[in-house]
N, C-alpha and C positions, 0 to 999 in steps of 0.2 A: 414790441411788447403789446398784448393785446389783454384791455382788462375792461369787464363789466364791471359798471358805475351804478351807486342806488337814484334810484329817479326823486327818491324823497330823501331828509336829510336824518341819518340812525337816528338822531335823539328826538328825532319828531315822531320815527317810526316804534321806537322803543317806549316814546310815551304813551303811546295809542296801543302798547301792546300790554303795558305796564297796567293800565283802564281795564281791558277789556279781561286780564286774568284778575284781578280785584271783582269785578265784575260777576265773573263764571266760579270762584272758589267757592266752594262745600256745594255746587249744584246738585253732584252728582256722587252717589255715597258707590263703593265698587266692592267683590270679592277680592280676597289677597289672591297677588299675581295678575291684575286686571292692572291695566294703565287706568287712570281716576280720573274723573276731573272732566275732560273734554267736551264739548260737543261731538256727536255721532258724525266720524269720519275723520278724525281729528289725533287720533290717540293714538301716540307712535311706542314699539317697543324698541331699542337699539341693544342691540344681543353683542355684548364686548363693552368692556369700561375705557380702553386705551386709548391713545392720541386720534386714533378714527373715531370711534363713539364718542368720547366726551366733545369731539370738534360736531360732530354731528348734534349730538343733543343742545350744544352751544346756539346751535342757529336755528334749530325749529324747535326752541323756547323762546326764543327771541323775536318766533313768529308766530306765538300764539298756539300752537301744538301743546299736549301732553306729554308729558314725554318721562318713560321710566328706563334705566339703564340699568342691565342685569352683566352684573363680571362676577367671575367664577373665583383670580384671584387676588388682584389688587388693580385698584383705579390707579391710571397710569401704565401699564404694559411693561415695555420693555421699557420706557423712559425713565419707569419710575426710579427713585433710590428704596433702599429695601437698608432697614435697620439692621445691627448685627446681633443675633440675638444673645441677651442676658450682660450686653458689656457696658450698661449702662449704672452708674456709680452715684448714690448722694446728691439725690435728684437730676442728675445730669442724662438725658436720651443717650441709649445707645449708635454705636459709630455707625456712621449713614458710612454705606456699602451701596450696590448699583450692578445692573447687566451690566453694563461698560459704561465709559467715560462718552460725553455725547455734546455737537457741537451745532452750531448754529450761524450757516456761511450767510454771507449776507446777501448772495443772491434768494435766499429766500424769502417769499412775499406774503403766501397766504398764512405760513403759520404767524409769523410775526402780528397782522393783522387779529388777529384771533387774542396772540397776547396779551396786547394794548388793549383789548377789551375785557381783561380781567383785572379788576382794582385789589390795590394793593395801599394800604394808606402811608401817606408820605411819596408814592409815586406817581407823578402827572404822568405818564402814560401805564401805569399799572403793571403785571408782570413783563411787559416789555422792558420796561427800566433794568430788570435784572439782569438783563444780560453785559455781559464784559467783553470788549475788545480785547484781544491778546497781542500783545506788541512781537510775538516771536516766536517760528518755528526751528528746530533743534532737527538735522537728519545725523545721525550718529552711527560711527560703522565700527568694526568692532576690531582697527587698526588706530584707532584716533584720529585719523583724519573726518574729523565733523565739520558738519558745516551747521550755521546758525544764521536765518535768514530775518530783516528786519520784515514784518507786515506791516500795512500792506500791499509792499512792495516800494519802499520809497523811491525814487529814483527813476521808474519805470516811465518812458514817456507817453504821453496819448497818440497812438498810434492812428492815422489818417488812411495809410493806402497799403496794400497786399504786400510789398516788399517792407513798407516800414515796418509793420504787423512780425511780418517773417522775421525781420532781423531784432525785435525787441524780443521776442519770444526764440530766437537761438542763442541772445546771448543770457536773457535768465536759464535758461537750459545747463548751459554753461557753467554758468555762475555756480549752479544749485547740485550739480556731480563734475566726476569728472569724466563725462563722455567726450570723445573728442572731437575738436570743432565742428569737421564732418559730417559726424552723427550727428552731434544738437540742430545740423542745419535740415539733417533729414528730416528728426521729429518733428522740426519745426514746418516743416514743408507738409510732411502730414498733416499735422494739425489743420493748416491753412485748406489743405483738400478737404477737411470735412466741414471746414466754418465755414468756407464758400461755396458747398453742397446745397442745392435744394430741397427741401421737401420729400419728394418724389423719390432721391435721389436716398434720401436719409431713411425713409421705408423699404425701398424698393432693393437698395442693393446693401447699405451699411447696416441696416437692420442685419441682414441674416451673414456678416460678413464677421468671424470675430476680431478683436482686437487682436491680440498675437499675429494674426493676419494682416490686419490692415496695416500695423507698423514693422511687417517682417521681421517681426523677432528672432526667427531663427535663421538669419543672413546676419544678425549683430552682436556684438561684443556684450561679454559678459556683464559690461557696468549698464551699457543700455538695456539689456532685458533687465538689473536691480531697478532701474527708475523708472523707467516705462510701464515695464509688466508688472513687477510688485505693489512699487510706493503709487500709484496711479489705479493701481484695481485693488489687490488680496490687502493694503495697507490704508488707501483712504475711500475705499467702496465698498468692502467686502466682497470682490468680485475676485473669477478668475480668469488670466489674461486670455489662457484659452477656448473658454466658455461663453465670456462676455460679447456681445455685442458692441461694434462699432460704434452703434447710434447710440447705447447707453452711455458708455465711455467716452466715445467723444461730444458728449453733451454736456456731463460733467466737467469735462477741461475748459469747456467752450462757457460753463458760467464760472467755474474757478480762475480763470483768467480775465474775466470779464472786469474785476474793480482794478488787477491794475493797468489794465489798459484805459481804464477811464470810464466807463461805462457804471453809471450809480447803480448800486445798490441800496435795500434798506438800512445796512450798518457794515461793520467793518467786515473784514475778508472773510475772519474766523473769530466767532464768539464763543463766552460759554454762559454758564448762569454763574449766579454771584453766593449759591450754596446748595444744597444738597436738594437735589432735584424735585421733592416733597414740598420741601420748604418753600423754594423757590418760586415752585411753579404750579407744580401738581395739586396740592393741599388748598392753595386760594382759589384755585380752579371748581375744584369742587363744591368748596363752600360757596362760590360765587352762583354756582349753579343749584345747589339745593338753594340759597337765595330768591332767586329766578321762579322755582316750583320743580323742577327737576325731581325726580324720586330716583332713589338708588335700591340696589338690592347688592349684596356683596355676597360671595360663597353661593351663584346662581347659575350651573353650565346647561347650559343650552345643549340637548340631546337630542331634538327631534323636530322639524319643522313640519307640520299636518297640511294637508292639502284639500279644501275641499273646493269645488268647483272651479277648478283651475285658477284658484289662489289662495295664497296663505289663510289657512282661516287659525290656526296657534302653532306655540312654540311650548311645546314641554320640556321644563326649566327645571334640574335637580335642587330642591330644596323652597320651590314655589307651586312648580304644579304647571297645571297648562295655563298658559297665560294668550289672550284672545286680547287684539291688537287691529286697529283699522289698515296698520300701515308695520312693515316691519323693515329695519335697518339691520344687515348682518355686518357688524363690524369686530370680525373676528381675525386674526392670522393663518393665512391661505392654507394650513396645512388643517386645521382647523375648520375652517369654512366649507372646506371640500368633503369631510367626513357628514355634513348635513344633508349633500346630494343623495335625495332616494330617488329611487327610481322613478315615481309619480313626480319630483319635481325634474327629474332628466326628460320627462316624456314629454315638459311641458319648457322647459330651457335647456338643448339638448349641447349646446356653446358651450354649459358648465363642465362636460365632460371634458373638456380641453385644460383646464387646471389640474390637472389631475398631470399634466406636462410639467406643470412649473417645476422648477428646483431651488429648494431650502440646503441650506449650509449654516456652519458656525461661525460666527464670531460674540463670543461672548467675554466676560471681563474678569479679573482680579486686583483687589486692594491689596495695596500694604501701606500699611502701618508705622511711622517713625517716631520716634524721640524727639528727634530735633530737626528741624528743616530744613528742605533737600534746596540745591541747588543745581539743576539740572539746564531748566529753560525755562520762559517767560511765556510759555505756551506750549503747545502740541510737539513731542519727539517722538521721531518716527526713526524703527532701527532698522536699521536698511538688511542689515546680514541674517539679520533672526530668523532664523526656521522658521519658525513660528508668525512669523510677520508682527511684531507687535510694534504696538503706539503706545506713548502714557501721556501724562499731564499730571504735575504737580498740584493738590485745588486748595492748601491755604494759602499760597500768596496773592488766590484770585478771590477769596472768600470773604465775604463779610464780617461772616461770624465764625471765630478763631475754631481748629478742630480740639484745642484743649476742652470747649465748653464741653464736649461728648464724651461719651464714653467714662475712663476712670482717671479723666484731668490729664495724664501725664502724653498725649498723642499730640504730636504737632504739627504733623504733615501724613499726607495721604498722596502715595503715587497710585494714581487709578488705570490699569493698563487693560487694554485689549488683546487678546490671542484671536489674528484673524485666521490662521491657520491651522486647523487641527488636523491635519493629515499627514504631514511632513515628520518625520525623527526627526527629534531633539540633539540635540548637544549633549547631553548628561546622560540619559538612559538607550537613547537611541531609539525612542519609541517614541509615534505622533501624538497628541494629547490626548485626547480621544480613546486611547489606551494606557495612561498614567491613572492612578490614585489622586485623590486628592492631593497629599503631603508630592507626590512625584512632579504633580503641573508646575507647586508656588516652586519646590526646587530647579525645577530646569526653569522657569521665567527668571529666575533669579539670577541662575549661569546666565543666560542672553544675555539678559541686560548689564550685568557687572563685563560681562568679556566687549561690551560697547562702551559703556561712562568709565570702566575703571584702570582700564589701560595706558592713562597716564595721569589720572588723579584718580584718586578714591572719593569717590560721588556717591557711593551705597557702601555703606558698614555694616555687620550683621551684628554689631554690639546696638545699632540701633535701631532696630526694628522689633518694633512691640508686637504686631499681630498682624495676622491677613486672612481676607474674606473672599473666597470663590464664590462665583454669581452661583446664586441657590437654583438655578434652574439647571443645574449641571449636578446628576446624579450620576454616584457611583454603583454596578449594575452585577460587579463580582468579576467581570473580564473588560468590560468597556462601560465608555460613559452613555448617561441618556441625556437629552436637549430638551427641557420643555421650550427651551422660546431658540430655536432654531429662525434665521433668516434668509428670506426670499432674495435668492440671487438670479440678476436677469442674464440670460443666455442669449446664445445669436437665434433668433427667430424667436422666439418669447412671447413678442408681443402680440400676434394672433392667437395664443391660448390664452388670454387676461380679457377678463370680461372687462366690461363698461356698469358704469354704478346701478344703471336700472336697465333691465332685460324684458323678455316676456312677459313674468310674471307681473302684472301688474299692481300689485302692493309689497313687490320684494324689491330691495335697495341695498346694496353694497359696496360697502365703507374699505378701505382698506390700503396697507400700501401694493398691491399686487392689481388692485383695480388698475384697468389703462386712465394716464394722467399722463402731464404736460411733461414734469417732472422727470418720469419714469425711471424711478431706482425708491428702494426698499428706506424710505426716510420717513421724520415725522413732519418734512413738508408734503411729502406724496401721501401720506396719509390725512391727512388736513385738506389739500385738494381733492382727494377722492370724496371727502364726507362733502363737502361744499357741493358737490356734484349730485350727490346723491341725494341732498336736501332741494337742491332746485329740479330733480326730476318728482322728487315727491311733491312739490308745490305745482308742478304740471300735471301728474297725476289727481290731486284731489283739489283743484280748480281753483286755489288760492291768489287771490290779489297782492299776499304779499312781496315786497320786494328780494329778488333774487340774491343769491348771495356770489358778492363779488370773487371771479378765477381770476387770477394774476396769471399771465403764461410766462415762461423764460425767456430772457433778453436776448440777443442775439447783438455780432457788432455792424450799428448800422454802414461803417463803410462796406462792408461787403454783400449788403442786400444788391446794385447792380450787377454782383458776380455771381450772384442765387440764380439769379433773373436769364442771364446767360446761361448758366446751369440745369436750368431748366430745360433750356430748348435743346443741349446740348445730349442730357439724359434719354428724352424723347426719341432724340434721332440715335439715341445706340453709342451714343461715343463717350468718352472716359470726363471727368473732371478735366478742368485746362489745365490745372496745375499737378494732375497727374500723372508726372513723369519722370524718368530716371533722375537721379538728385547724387 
């Protein structure tokens, strides 16, 4: 793990930043649509309000910067929770609804950090406190044969050397489907070819290799392509097995497996927050940042980035005007980001035309509603048979505050489920989602998941179910649906079309999860990383002594670093992994 450290200690740096905006406030009176305040060179605008922008605006407030953030339609993104509108009763807030249900592995480093520095009163480390361990995942098929796994991972030993390694991870394999022994010993042999891969090795060949490939899915058995290709991409990454890159995918298993092999983390395997993501997280966030001096602008989309002498000189904003900025952060979503490329800014960073590569997909969310409360799992089910690839999670038994207090009292439970597939027929209409109705989606999610929990008990009733909310970013268009918040899925080769946080342009900086990161997959850690990145190329560019902001990079298991090393030279000279062989 490789992490920059601050040279001075935050609260000493935070007090001297704390001075020096007490200091500088009312110096400078501005036009609406102007970042205020700053000294000349100092004034940043961060164009996107989501987990990249406010992560962004977080740390170059933190450094003495100006800093205004213009979102178009609500701070928070795709993280945020979204009210249900008008089912709110007798002073009670309407039922908090959400893109999808969203989770927080514990090998992640930079957002966490970020967390803990948002206060929350009653919590010593601030909104990090909120989050909750889940004692248990649920795979559920739609034969009854489920399984129900303790987290996280009790029993697993800490693995020392390549065979122990191998054999701890063929027999959770095992454990977790029923591939046979066989097979779990292949996968496990794969896995071990990429965690003892180098570098080199991991760009050069697993980059552009996809996964489908790498674990020869079509040489296996029907339950190894359900757990491998599915539950491992289309169900816990939103990827697809045969799109995905190697190096994305097997990055992900390589820190998913990392705490129970032993290897710490900052918390437990799989968290979540302890209420509705507003509440939680989102909402003190803001406030903590309009605290700070932060300026917002909400209902603000950015339509034109102006160029003048080969670099940004404004950003025409709908419903602010042109706004003129020393420095600008585009922390928008890649489909989105790319629609700003003019041709003046192509002739001047001609790399961005390579986004224009990437590939966006759905996974998006729907609620439902209960009476009385479910009993399902103590955490994340994932249904393995679903067309549809769908996960849920139950969130009042993880919740603080009861979901009665919402909406019209009588709500007790909230199954929040993801639909990672919208392309596949359904069960019920025979049509992918993507071309269902609204009323057609919650029915066929509904078949899914009852033809999984209800097969040998009844786990879902429809006598109790009060209501359900499709994520509002999913419009119906008269023949198919539309995506506003569609997600970046990484591909084999990918990562040569994904810019880096600062390019040519020298006062342009971008935030994002589609930015190249350590990371590299479409999260609101890789988005957190990207801003962090983007904030210390802006502190390079405008000659600041401030202290850098700490990148956490991902763990890796140190026993196998002398077989990278090997690996290395092995790649070099042309020849395969060592443990790259018939199995």
């Amino acid at each position: 793990m490789a992490e920059q450290r601050w040279p001075v200690s935050r609260r000493s740096f935070l007090r001297g930043t704390v001075a020096a905006g007490v200091a500088s406030a009312g110096a400078v009176a501005g036009a609406p649509g102007v970042a205020l305040g700053a000294p000349r060179g100092r004034r940043v605008a961060v164009l996107g309000g989501g987990v990249a922008g406010l992560s962004a605006a977080h740390e170059l407030i933190e450094r003495g910067f100006e800093v205004t953030v213009y979102e178009a339609r609500a701070f928070g993104g795709k993280a945020r929770s979204v009210g249900v509108p008008g089912t709110g009763r007798d002073g009670r807030p309407d039922l908090p609804g959400e893109h999808g249900f969203r989770f927080f592995p514990g090998f992640y480093q930079n957002l966490p950090d970020t967390m803990r520095r948002i206060p929350v009163t009653g919590n010593a480390e601030g909104v990090w406190n909120n989050l909750v361990t889940v004692p248990e995942a649920r795979f559920s098929r739609h034969d009854g044969d489920d399984i129900t796994l303790a987290l996280p991972g009790e029993g697993f030993p800490a693995a020392t050397t390549p065979e122990a390694i191998r054999e701890t991870l063929a027999g959770a394999i095992t454990t977790l489907s029923r591939m046979p022994a066989e097979e779990s010993a292949f996968f496990a042999n794969r896995l071990l070819v990429f965690n003892s891969s180098c570098e080199a090795r991991r760009f050069g060949q697993w980059e552009h290799t996809s996964w489908h490939d790498f674990v020869r899915g079509h040489q296996r058995s029907h339950e190894f392509r359900a757990i491998v290709s599915r539950s491992l991409t289309s169900i816990m990454v939103a990827a697809k097995a045969d799109l995905a890159s190697t190096r994305t995918i097997g990055g992900m298993g390589e820190q998913f497996l990392g705490n129970p092999l032993g290897i710490g983390n900052d918390g437990g395997l799989d968290r979540v927050l302890n209420n509705a993501t507003n509440i939680a997280w989102i909402d003190p966030w803001v406030e903590h940042l309009r605290g700070l001096g932060v300026r917002f602008e909400l209902g603000a989309r950015v339509t034109e980035l102006v160029v003048r002498d080969k670099r940004i000189g404004g950003a025409r904003i709908s419903g602010v005007g042109m706004v003129e900025a020393d420095h600008y952060v585009v922390a928008l979503p890649v489909e989105q980001a790319r629609k700003l490329w003019s041709p003046q800014i192509l002739a001047l960073a001609p790399e961005f035309a390579a986004m224009d590569r990437l590939f966006v997909d759905w996974m998006n969310g729907i609620q439902i509603y209960f009476r009385s409360p479910l009993h399902i799992a103590r955490g994340h089910t994932a249904y393995v048979d679903s067309p549809w690839s769908l996960t849920s999670i139950s969130q009042n038994q993880l919740w603080t505050r009861e979901l009665s207090s919402f909406g019209d009292g009588t709500v007790a439970d909230c199954l929040s489920i993801d639909i990672s597939d919208w392309h596949t027929p359904g069960v019920l209409y025979g049509k992918p989602a993507v071309a269902c109705t609204h009323e057609e989606i919650y029915r066929e999610v509904w078949a899914q998941l009852t033809a999984h929990l209800n097969d040998r008990e009844q786990l879902l009733r429809p006598a109790e179910v009060h209501s359900w909310f499709l994520d509002p970013g999913i419009t119906w268009q008269g023949a198919r649906n539309a995506n506003a918040d569609p997600l970046l899925i990484n591909t084999a080769g990918s990562w040569d079309s994904r810019p880096v946080a600062h390019g040519p342009i020298e006062n342009l900086f971008l935030a994002g999860d589609y930015v190249r990161t350590d990371v590299d997959l479409a999260t609101m850690e890789g988005a957190n990383e990207s801003a962090r990145a983007a904030v210390n190329a802006l502190l390079d560019v405008s000659g600041s002594s401030a202290p850098r902001c700490d990148i956490v990079t991902l763990r890796r298991t140190p026993e196998l670093e002398p077989l990278r090393v090997i690996d290395a030279d092995r790649y070099a000279k042309g020849l395969p992994n060592m443990f790259d062989v018939p199995v």
